[in-house]
Each structure stands twice: as C-alpha cells, then as structure tokens.
N, C-alpha and C positions, 0 to 999 in steps of 0.2 A: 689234512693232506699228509701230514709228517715224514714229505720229502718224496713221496708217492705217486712224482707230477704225471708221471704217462698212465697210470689208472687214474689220476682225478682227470685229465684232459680228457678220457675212452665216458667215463661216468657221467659228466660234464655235458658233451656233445650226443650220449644218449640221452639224457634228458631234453636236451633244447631239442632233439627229434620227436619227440614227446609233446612236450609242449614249449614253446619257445618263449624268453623273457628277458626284458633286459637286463636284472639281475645277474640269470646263468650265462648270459654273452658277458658281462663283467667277469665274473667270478670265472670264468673261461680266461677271457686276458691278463687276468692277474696271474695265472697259473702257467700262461706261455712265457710273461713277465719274468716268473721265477725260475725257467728252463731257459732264460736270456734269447726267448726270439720273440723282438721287441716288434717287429713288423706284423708279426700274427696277433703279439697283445692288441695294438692301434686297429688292427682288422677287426678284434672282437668289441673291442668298444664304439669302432662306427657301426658296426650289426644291434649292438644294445640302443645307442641313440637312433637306429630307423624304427626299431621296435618302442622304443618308449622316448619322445626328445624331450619331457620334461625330466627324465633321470639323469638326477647331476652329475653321478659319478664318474660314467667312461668319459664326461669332460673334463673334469679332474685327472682320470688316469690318462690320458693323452697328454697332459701335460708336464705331469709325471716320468712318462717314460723316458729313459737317457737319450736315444736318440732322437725325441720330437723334440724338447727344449720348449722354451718359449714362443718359436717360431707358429709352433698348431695353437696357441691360444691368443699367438697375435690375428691368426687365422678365422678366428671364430667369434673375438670380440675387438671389433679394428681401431675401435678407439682408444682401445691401451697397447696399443702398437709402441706410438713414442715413448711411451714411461718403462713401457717393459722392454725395448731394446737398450735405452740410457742407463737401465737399471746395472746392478751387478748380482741379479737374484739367479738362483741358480731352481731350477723344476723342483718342487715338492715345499721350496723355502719361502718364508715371507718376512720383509723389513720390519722389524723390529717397530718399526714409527707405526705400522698396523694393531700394533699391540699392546703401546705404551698409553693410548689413549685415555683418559679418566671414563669412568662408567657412570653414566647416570640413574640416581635412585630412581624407583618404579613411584609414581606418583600418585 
C-alpha cells in the first residue's frame, strides 16, 4: 500500500465485488485501520467472520482496534471476562507469565 489507503480501500472493495473473502474483508480493515476509522475496521472484520467464522484473524483485529479494547473479546469469549477486565493488558499486548513458560521437548 505505501501509504496509498484510498486506492488500496477503491482496489480492495473491487475485489470483494468480484469475489468476496474473509481475507479481503480483513485486509480491507486493516487499511480503514490505518486511515484511523476504527468503526469501518470492526465493520470489515464482522463482514470477514460471517463469510469465513473459522478465520481467526478479524477476531484478533477487533481486539486490536484502540477503541474496541478488551471489552469485544470479553464479548466473544465470556469466560475471560473476569481475568481480562482485572487484568492491566492493554489490545494487541500479552502478560509476559504467557510467555515465560518452559517449553517442552517433542517427544
């Protein structure tokens, strides 16, 4: 894109008329994303998850976005409600205790 949002958004949305994917509804909201209209990113990744709901990604970027927060992933998985309101994690970040874990050899 190299900064080219409103042709990549016109290119974009020609293709998903074309054929439609949850990929190019991703790769659409990431590019509203980086033109800061957070509202239309969240629109294209619910459009990607009706078209595809095993693709992980626009659930990831929903939680991602600055102004969904935690709030849309307490939304979609309710049993980490309490740990991720208690938490002090901020969208895109994860506790460090996720990652210190030892790894175990393949056996």
């Amino acid at each position: 894109m190299e900064g080219d949002y409103d042709r990549a958004v016109e290119l974009y949305q020609r293709s998903l008329d074309l054929h439609p994917t949850a990929e190019a509804h991703t790769f659409l909201g990431w590019t509203f994303h980086f033109q800061g209209k957070i509202e239309e990113a969240i629109a294209e990744c619910k459009r990607a998850i009706e078209v595809d709901p095993e693709f992980g990604n626009p659930y990831n970027d929903i939680g991602a976005y600055p102004q969904s927060g935690s709030i849309a992933l307490t939304k979609r998985f309710p049993g980490w409600s309490k740990r991720l309101l208690q938490s002090d994690m901020t969208p895109g970040t994860f506790p460090i205790s996720t990652w210190d874990a030892p790894i175990s050899p393949r056996a």
